[in-house]
Every structure is written in structure tokens, then in C-alpha cells.
C-alpha positions as CSV (number, residue, x, y, z in Angstrom):
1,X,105.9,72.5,116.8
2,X,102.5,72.4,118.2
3,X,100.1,75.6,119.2
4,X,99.3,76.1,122.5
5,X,95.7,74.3,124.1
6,X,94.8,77.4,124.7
7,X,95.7,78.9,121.0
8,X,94.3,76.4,118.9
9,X,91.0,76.9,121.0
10,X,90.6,80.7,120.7
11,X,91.7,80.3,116.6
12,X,89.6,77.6,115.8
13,X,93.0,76.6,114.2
14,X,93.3,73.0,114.2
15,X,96.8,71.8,116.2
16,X,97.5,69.1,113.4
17,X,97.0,71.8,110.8
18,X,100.3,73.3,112.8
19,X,102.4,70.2,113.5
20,X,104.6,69.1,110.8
21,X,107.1,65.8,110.6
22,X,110.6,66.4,112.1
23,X,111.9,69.9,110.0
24,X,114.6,69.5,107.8
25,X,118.0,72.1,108.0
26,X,117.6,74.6,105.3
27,X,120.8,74.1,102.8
28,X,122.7,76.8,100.7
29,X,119.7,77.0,98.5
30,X,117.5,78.0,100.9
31,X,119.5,81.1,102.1
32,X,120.2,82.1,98.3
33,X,116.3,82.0,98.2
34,X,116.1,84.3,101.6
35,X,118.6,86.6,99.6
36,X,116.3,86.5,96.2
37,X,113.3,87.1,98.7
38,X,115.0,90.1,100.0
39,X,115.3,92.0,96.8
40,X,111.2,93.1,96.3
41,X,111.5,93.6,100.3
42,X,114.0,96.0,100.0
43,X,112.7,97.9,97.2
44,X,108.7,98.3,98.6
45,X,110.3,99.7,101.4
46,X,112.5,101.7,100.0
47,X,109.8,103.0,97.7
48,X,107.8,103.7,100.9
49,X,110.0,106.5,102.0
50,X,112.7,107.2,98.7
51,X,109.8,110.0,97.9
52,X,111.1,111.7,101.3
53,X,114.3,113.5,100.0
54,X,112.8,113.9,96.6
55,X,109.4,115.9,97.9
56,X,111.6,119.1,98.0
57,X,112.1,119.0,94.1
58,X,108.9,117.3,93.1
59,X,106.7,120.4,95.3
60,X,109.1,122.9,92.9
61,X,109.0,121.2,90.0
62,X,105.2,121.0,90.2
63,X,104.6,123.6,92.0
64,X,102.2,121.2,94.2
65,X,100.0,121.8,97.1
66,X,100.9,120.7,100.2
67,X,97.8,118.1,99.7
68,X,98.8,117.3,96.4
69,X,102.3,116.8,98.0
70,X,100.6,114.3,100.5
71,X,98.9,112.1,97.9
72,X,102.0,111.8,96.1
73,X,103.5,110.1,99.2
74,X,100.1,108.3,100.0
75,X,98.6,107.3,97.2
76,X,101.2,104.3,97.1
77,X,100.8,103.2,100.7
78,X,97.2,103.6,100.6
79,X,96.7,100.9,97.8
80,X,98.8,98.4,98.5
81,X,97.2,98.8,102.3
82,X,94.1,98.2,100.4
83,X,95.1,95.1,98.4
84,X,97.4,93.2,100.6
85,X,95.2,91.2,102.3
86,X,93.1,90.3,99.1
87,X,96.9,89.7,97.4
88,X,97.7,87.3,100.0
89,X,95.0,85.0,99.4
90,X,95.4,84.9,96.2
91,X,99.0,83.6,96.8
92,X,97.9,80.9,98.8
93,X,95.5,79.7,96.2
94,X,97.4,80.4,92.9
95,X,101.2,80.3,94.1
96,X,102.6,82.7,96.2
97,X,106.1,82.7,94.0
98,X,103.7,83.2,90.6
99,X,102.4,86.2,92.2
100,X,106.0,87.7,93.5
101,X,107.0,87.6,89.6
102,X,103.7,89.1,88.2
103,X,104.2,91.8,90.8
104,X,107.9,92.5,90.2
105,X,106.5,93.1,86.2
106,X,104.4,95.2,87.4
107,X,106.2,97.0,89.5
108,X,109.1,97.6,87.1
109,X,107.1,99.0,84.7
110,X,104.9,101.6,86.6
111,X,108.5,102.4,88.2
112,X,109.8,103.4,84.7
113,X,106.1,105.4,84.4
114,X,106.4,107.4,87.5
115,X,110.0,108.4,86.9
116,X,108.9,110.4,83.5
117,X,105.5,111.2,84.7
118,X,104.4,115.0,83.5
119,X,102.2,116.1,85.7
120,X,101.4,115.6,90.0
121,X,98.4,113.9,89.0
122,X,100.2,112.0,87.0
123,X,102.6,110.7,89.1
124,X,99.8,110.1,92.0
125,X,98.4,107.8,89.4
126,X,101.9,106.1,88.3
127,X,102.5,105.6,92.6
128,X,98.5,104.0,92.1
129,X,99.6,101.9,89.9
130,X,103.0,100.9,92.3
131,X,100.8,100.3,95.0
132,X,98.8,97.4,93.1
133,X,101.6,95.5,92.0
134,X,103.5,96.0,95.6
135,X,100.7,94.6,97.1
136,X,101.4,91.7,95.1
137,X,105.2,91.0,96.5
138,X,104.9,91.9,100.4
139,X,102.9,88.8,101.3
140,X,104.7,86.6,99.1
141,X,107.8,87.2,100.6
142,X,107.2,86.7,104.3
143,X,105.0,83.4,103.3
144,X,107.5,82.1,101.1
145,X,110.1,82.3,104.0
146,X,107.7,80.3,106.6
147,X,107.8,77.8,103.8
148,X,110.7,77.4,103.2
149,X,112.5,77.3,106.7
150,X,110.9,74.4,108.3
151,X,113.2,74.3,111.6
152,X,112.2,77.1,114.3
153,X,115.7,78.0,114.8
154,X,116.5,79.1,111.1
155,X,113.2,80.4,110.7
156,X,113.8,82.8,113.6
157,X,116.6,83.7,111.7
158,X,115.3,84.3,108.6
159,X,112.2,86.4,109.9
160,X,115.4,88.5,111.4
161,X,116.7,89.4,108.4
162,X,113.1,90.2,106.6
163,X,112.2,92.8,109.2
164,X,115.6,93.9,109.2
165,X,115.4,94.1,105.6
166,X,112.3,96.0,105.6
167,X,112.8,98.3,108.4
168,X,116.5,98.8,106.2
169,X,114.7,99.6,103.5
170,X,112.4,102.3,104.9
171,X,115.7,103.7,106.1
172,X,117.7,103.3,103.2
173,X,115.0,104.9,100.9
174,X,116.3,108.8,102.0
175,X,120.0,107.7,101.7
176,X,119.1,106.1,98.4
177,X,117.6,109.3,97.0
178,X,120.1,111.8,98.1
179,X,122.4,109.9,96.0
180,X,120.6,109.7,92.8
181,X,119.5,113.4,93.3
182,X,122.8,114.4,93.6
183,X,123.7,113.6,90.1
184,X,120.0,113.0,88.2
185,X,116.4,114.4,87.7
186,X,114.0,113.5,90.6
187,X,112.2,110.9,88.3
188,X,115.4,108.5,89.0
189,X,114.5,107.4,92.7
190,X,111.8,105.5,90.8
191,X,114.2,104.0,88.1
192,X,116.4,102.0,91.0
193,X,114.2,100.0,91.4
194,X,114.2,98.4,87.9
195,X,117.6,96.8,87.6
196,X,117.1,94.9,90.8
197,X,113.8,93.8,89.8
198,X,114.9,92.5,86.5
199,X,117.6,90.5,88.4
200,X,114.9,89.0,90.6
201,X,113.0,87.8,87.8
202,X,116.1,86.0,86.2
203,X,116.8,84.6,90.0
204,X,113.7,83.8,91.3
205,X,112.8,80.3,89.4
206,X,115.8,79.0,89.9
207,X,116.2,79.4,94.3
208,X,113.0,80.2,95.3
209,X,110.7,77.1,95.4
210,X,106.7,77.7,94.7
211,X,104.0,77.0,97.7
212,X,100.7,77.6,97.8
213,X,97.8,76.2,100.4
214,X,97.5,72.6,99.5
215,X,93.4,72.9,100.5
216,X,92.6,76.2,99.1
217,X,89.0,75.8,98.4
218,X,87.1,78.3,95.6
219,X,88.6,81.2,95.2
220,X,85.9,83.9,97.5
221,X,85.4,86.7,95.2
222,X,82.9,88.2,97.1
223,X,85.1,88.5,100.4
224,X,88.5,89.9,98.6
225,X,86.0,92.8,97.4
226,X,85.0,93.2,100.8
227,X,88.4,93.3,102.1
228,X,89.7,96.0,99.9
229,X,85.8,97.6,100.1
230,X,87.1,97.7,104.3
231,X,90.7,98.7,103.9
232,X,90.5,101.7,101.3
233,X,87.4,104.0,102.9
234,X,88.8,103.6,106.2
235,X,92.2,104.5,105.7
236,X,90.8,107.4,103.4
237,X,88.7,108.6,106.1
238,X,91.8,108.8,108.6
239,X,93.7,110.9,106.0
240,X,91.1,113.0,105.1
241,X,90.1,113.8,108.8
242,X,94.1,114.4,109.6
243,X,94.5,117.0,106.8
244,X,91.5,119.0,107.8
245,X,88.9,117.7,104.7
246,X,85.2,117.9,105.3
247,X,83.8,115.8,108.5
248,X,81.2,114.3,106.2
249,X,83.5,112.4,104.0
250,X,85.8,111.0,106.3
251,X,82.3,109.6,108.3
252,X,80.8,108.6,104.9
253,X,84.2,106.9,104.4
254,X,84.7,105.3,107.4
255,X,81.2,104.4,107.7
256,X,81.2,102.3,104.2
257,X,84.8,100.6,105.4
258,X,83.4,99.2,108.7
259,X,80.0,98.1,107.3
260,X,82.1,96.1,104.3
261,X,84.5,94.8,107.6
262,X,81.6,93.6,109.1
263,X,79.6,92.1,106.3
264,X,83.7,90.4,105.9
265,X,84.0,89.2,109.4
266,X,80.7,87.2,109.5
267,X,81.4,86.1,106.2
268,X,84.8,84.1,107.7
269,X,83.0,83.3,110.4
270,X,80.4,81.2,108.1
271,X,82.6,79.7,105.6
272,X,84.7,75.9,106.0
273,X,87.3,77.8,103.9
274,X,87.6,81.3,104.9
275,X,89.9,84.0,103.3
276,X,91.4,85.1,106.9
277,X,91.0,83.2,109.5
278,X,89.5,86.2,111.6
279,X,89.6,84.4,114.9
280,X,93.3,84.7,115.0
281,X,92.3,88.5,116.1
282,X,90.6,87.2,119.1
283,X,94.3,85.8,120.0
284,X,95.9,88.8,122.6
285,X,99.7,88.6,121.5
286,X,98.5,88.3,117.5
287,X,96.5,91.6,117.7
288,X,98.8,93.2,119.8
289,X,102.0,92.4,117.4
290,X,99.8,93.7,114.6
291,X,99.0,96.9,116.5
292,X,103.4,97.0,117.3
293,X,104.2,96.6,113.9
294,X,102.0,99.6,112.8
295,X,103.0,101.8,115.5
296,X,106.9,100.9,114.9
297,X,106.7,101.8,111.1
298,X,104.1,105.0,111.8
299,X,107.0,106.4,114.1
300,X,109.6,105.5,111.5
301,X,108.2,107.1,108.5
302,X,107.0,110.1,110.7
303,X,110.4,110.9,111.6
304,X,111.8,110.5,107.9
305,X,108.9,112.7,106.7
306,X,109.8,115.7,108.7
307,X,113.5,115.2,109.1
308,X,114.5,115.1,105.3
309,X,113.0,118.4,104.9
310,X,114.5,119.9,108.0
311,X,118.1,118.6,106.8
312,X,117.8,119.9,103.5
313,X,115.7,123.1,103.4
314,X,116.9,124.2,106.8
315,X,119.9,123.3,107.5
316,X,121.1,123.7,103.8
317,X,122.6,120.0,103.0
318,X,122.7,118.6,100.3
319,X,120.4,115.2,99.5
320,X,123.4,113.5,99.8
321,X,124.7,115.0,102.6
322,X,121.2,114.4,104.1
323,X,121.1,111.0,103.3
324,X,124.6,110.2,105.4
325,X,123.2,111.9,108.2
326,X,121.0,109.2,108.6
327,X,123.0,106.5,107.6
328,X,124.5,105.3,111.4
329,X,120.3,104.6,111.9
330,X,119.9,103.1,109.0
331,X,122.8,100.6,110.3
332,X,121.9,100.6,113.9
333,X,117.9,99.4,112.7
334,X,119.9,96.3,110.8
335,X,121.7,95.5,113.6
336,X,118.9,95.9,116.5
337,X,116.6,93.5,113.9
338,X,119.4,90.7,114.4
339,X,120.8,91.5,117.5
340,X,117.2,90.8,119.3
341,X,117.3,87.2,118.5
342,X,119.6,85.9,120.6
343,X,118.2,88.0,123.3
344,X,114.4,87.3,123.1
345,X,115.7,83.2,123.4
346,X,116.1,84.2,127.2
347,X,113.3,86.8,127.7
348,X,109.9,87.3,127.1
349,X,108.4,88.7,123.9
350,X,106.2,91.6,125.9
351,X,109.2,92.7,127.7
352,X,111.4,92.8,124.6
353,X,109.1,94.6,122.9
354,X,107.7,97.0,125.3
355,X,111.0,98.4,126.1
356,X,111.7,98.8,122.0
357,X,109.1,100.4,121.6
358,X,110.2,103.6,124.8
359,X,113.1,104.0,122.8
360,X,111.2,105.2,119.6
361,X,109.4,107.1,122.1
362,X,113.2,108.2,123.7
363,X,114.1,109.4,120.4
364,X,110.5,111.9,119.8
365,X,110.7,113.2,123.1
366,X,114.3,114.5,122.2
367,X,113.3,115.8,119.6
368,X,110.4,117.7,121.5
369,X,112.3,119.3,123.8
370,X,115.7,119.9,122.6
371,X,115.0,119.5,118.9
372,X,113.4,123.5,117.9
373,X,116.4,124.2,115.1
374,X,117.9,120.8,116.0
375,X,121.6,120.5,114.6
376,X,122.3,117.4,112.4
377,X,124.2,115.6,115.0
378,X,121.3,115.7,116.9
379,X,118.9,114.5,114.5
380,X,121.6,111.7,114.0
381,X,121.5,110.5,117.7
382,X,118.0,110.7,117.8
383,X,117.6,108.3,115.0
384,X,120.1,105.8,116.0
385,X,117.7,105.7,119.1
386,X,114.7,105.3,117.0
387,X,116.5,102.9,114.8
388,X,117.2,100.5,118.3
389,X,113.2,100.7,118.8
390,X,111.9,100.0,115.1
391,X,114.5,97.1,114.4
392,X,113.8,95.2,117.1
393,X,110.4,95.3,117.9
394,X,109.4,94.1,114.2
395,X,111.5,91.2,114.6
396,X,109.8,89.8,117.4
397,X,106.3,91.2,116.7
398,X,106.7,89.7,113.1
399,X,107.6,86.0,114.5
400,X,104.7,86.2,116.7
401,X,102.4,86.8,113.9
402,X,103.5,83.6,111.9
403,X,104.3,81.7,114.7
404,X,100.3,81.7,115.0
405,X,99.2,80.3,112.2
406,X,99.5,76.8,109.9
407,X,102.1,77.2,107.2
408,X,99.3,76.6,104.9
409,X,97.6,80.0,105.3
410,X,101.1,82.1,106.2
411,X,100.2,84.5,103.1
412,X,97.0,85.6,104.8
413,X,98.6,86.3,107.9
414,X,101.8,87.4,106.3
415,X,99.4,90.0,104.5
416,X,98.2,91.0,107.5
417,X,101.5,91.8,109.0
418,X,102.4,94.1,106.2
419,X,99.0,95.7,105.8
420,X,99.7,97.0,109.3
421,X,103.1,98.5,107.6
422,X,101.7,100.0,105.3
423,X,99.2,101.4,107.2
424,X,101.5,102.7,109.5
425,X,103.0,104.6,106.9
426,X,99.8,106.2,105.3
427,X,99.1,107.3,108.9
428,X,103.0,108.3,109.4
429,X,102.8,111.5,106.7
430,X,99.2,111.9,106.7
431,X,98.3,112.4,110.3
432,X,101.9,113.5,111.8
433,X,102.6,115.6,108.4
434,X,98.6,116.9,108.3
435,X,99.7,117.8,112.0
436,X,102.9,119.3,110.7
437,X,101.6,121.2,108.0
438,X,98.6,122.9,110.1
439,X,101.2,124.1,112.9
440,X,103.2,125.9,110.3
441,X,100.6,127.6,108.8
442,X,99.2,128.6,111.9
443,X,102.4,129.9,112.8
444,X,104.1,131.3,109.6
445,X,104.0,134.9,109.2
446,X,104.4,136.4,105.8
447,X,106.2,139.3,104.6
448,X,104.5,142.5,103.1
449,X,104.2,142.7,99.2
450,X,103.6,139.0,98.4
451,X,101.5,138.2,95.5
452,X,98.8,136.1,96.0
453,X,100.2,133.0,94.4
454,X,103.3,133.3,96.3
455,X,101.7,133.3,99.5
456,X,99.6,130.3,98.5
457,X,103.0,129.0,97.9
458,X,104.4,129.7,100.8
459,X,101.4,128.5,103.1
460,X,101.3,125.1,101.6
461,X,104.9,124.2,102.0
462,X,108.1,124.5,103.5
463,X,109.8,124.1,100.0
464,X,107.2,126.7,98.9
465,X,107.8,128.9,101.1
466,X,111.9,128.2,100.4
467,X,111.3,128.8,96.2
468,X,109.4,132.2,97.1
469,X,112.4,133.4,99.1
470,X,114.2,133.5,96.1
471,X,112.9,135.5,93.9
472,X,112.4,138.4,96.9
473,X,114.7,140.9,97.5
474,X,116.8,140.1,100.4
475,X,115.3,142.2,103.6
476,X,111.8,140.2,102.5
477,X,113.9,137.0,101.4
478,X,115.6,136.6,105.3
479,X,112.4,137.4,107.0
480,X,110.2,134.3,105.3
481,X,112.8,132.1,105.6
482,X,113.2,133.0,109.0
483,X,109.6,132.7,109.7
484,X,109.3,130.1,107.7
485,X,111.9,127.6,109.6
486,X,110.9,128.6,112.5
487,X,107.1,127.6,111.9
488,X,108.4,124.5,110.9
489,X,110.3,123.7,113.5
490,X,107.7,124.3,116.3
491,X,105.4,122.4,114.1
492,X,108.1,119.4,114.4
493,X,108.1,119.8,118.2
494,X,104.4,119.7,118.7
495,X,104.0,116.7,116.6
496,X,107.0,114.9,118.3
497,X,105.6,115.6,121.5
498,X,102.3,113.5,120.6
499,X,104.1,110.9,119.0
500,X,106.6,110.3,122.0
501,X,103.3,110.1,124.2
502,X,101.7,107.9,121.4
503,X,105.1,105.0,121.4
504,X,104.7,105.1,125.5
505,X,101.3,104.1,124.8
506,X,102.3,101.7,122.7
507,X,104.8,100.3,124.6
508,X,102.2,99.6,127.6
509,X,100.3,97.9,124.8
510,X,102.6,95.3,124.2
511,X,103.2,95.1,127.9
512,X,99.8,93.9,128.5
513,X,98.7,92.2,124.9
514,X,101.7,90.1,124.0
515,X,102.7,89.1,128.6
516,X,102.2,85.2,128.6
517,X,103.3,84.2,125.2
518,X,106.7,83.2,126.0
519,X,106.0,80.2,124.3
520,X,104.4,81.4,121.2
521,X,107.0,83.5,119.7
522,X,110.5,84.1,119.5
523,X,111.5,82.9,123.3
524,X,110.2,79.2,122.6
525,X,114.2,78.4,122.0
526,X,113.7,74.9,123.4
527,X,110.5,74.1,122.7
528,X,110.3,72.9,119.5
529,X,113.4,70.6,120.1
């Protein structure tokens, strides 16, 4: 394949740099290798959201804050955010498979630290720790895979199954954890996720092939500082301004992150060599898939964070139980990730995506307007529909991203791809939870005779506020639960009402940023032969 005149001018990407001799078929090998590859994609995003039907018993256990509960979930996201980028690079240089198998060490063994951890802050610093060596197996997969499928066709197909995979995962995390805490200790929705990386690690040399950039140049110390030095104090700054913290550190913080991202940019502008090739960004339908894959995962993770806690504390279920509820989604997100293959051949990438994209927004405004003390039935249709929108907007978003760039540097963009999942996630539970949370304070009313550590309690969670109720006598028992669910719940209608109009928005987005690149990504069916 060759890039577009027009591509290879705006990217400074040389067309030569793209082309490649005639691809060969990927043999049995190669899809035992996409299988192998699959393994760290499931588990990151499982890991993402597994925390989602466990918050419930880690905020008793702990007896957290409800911001202490929020860095437990974001502490992971936040840092591997933060590093993928820099991680990327470094697979291109050093060999993106020798970096998958350092980070699925790594990974193992903070998973085995978080599960026992003794203390919140402990287990913020364990999911730290996760986040580092995640980092480290995200943009190794995706690169690996435009390595390793040379022909268009099978690459399309194998980008499928990633983003299926990973949107899966994300899904899977909730069902995942309502299992294990049906029978163990919440520690054990960390400990899944050693078996199947030990099992990688024995796999892994003998399928999945090593790449790395064959012109790599020096490794450019000074610009993966400055990429994390971007990443962390602005997504900081967005958490801290969603949950309500002081005005002057999110500025401070967002203020040192865009002065390190510009020092960055004009650094790739000057180098022969650069880390990211930062003139992709000046390409319409590569920012704009960047911008659809963070919007698809933010609406994803936003709806997991709320509903788990609805399902369980609420409605009464069982983790489990929970967990099945949201299993036909989980499915349906597989499917739509596939399924949109054979149907973006014929149209074009904007309009596919656009229209995935209003039915994550179908699914919010459902729960908006008939959603206040929603059934689980409901909540199940609702995420089927959200499940449609999520699994195949990735797909095609993702296959524009790589479809951009030389094989060469596909862990750079690769990294760039999944920095925009991960911060879609951060965002997700910090500003649609932070949004949550201040709605159901604002809105809880407490019964008469509480101590003050109860009502502290009470205030700063759901699950709080659930624990308290039990050790009141019944009149004052039923009358904070009462209030409590009900604060919740019109807390969950408020934010689903911004984030409906927030996927419409997006969805106009990709209408207008990804419209004349039928031949760039996954509609170029005859193209390249």
C-alpha cells in the first residue's frame, strides 16, 4: 500500500517509508501469535474496570473516602496514560516483544501485591505500580500485530479482534469480578491475572516474532521525560478540577503539562529521528480517530462505574448476578467489533463511525429519562446499545490510526491509540463519577441521630451510606437508604444526560474529522490489491 499525496505531505511521512514488497498471507503461526497477543490485551482491560464490582467491598473494608475510592480506580489508568507513549518508543528501539515480557513480569507481580495489599494507600500504590508495567504491554501488542500481518485484508481482521478484545475486556472486567467475589476475598480480581500471564510468558517466544524500528536512531531521553512530564499534570489537573480540588492546582498542573507538550512538540519538529512523529496530528481523520477512541472508552467505563453499584447496592444482586446482567453487552461489543468489517469495506469510515458513536449516546439518553430506579432489564438493553456503539467505532477508528503511519514506527502510534484509552478511562470515573458523587451529596438527606463519622460515611459513598444503614435501627435504617438510592439515582440521570449530549457531539466529530478518508482506513478493500 501507498499513503495518499496528500497524507504523506501533511505527515512529512515519507511514501516509500509506507510501501512494502508484495505482503505475504499470514499462516497458522501468525494467528497463534494474534491469540498470544490477546492475552495482556485482555487482562489491561480487564484490570481497567475489574475494580468496578469490587469498589463496594474495598470502600467497607477500608472504610475509604469517596476520593480515596477514586484514586483506587485512577491511580492505574492515570500512569499507564502517562507512560504509554514513552513505552512505545522504547519498543520500537529495544524490541517491542522484549518489552511485552518485561511488562507481563511486572505486571504479575504488582498483581499478586495489590491483591494482599493492607491499606487504601497501599493498594493505590500497588495499582501505581500496575500502571507502569501495563504501559509496557498496550503498545506492544497493537504494533506487534501491524507487524506481523503484512496483507491489508488480514490485518483488518486482526485489528478487529484487538479492539474487540479490548473493548471485551473492559466489559468482561465486572463479569470477571462478580465471579471471583462470589466465592473469595476482594484481593482475588487482582490474582486472575497471574495465571494467564505466566502462560503468556511460556507462549510468547515461541509464536510471537520480535520487531523493532530497523532506523531507530539514539534513544531521546530528554523527550520521553517530556512526554510523561505532558501526560501526568494534565490528566491530574482534569481529575482534580472534576472532583472539586483547589482551582490552583489543577492550573499549576495543567500549566506544567502543556509547557512540557510544547517544549515536546518543537522538540519532534527539530529532530531527523523524532520520538512521535507529531505531524501525524495535523492529519484530520488521525486526530479525529484519536479523539473517537477516547470518547468510546470514557462512555464505556462511565457506564460500568455507575451501573455496578446501582445493580448491587440498589437493586440487591449479587456480584455475580450483576456481572450476568451485563453479559449480553459484553457479547454484543465482541460482535459489533467484527461485524463492522465487512460493512466499513462498502461505506465510509466517518459515516460508520458517526452513527456508532449516537448509539452510545442512544444508550445515556435512556438512561436519563427512563433510567431514575432503572430495573435490571433496563440497564441490560441499555448496554447492549452501548455495547453496538463502543465495539464498532474502535475498530474502524483503531485501523485508521495505523493505517497512517510506516510499520516502522506503529508502536508510537499504537501508544497513541491506547493513551487515548486510557485516558478515556481516567476521565470516565473521575469526571462522570466526581459528577456522580457531588449530585448525591447535594441531594442525600440524612436521618437524625447520626454520629459524626457515620455521616462522613454516608456523604462520601453510596456503599457508605449502605454500611451505616446497618447498624441503625430500622425506621432510621429505611429512610437513608431510601434517601440514599434515590440521591444516587438522580445523580446517574444528570450525568447520563451530559454524557448522551457529550457522544452526539462526538459523533458530529467524526462526521466532519474522519469525511474524505475512504481510502485511508478500513473502506480501502480494493485498494491495496
Amino acid at each position: 500500500m501507498t499513503t495518499t499525496p496528500s497524507t504523506s505531505a501533511r505527515t512529512g511521512v515519507n511514501p516509500r517509508a509506507v510501501s512494502s514488497s508484495p505482503a505475504s498471507l499470514a499462516g497458522r503461526r501468525e494467528w497463534f501469535a494474534l491469540a498470544v497477543l490477546m492475552l495482556p490485551v485482555l487482562l489491561v482491560s480487564v484490570d481497567n474496570t475489574v475494580l468496578s464490582f469490587a469498589l463496594p467491598e474495598i470502600s467497607r473494608h477500608f472504610a475509604t473516602s469517596g476520593t480515596t475510592l477514586l484514586w483506587i480506580v485512577d491511580s492505574y489508568p492515570l500512569v499507564l496514560a502517562g507512560l504509554l507513549v514513552a513505552m512505545g518508543s522504547l519498543g520500537d528501539r529495544f524490541g517491542r516483544r522484549r518489552l511485552l515480557m518485561i511488562g507481563a513480569a511486572g505486571f504479575a507481580l504488582f498483581s499478586v501485591v495489590a491483591a494482599f495489599a493492607p491499606t487504601a494507600a497501599f493498594l493505590v500504590a500497588s495499582r501505581v505500580g500496575l500502571g507502569v508495567f501495563g504501559a509496557m504491554l498496550m503498545p506492544s501488542t497493537l504494533s506487534l500485530i501491524r507487524n506481523i500481518f503484512t496483507d491489508r485484508n488480514q490485518r483488518r481482521i486482526a485489528i478487529a479482534v484487538w479492539a474487540a478484545g479490548f473493548s471485551a475486556g473492559a466489559a468482561l472486567g465486572p463479569l470477571l469480578g462478580g465471579v471471583l467475589l462470589e466465592h473469595f476475598w476482594w484481593g482475588s480480581v487482582f490474582l486472575l491475572a497471574v495465571p494467564v500471564l505466566v502462560l503468556m510468558l511460556a507462549l510468547t517466544p515461541a509464536f510471537v516474532p520480535e520487531s523493532r524500528d530497523s532506523n531507530p536512531g539514539r534513544v531521546d531521553y530528554a523527550s520521553i521525560a517530556l512526554s510523561i512530564a505532558t501526560m501526568l499534570p494534565v490528566v491530574y489537573a482534569i481529575k482534580n478540577l472534576a472532583k472539586g480540588g483547589p482551582l490552583l492546582v489543577s492550573v499549576t498542573a495543567a500549566f506544567i503539562g502543556l509547557a512540557a507538550g510544547t517544549v515536546f512538540v518543537v522538540r519532534q519538529l527539530q529532530r531527523r529521528d523524532p520520538m512521535l512523529d507529531v505531524r501525524l496530528f495535523t492529519v484530520r481523520a488521525f486526530s479525529g480517530a484519536v479523539l473517537v477512541n477516547l470518547l468510546a472508552i470514557f462512555s464505556l467505563v462511565g457506564f460500568l462505574f455507575f451501573v455496578s453499584q446501582h445493580l448491587q447496592l440498589i437493586l440487591g444482586y449479587t456480584p455475580l448476578d450483576a456481572g450476568l446482567v451485563l453479559l449480553p453487552g459484553l457479547l454484543v461489543t465482541i460482535a459489533a467489533g467484527l461485524a463492522v468489517v465487512p460493512l466499513a469495506r462498502r461505506l465510509p469510515p466517518h459515516a460508520v463511525v458517526s452513527v456508532s458513536l449516537l448509539f452510545s449516546a442512544v444508550a445515556y439518553a435512556m438512561i436519563a429519562l427512563l433510567g431514575e430506579g432503572g430495573s435490571a432489564g433496563f440497564l441490560l438493553v441499555a448496554f447492549v446499545i452501548l455495547g453496538i456503539g463502543v465495539g464498532a467505532s474502535e475498530t474502524v477508528s483503531n485501523d485508521l490510526i495505523l493505517s497512517t503511519v510506516p510499520a516502522d514506527k506503529a508502536g508510537a502510534a499504537s501508544a497513541v491509540s491506547e493513551t487515548a484509552y486510557e485516558v478515556g478511562s481516567v476521565l470516565g470515573t473521575a469526571v462522570l463519577g466526581s459528577i456522580l458523587l457531588a449530585s448525591y451529596q447535594r441531594n442525600l438527606m440524612l436521618p437524625a441521630g447520626l454520629s459524626s463519622a457515620q455521616m462522613e460515611s454516608s456523604t462520601e459513598t453510596l456503599g457508605g451510606a449502605v454500611e451505616v444503614a446497618t447498624q441503625l435501627g430500622p425506621t432510621s435504617a429505611a429512610l437513608l437508604r431510601d434517601s440514599a438510592f434515590s440521591a444516587f439515582d438522580s445523580g446517574v440521570t444528570v450525568t447520563s444526560g451530559i454524557t448522551a449530549l457529550l457522544m452526539v457531539g462526538a459523533s458530529v466529530l467524526a462526521a466532519w474529522s474522519l469525511r474524505g478518508e475512504a481510502k485511508t482506513g478500513l473502506a480501502r478493500a480494493t485498494a491495496d490489491h
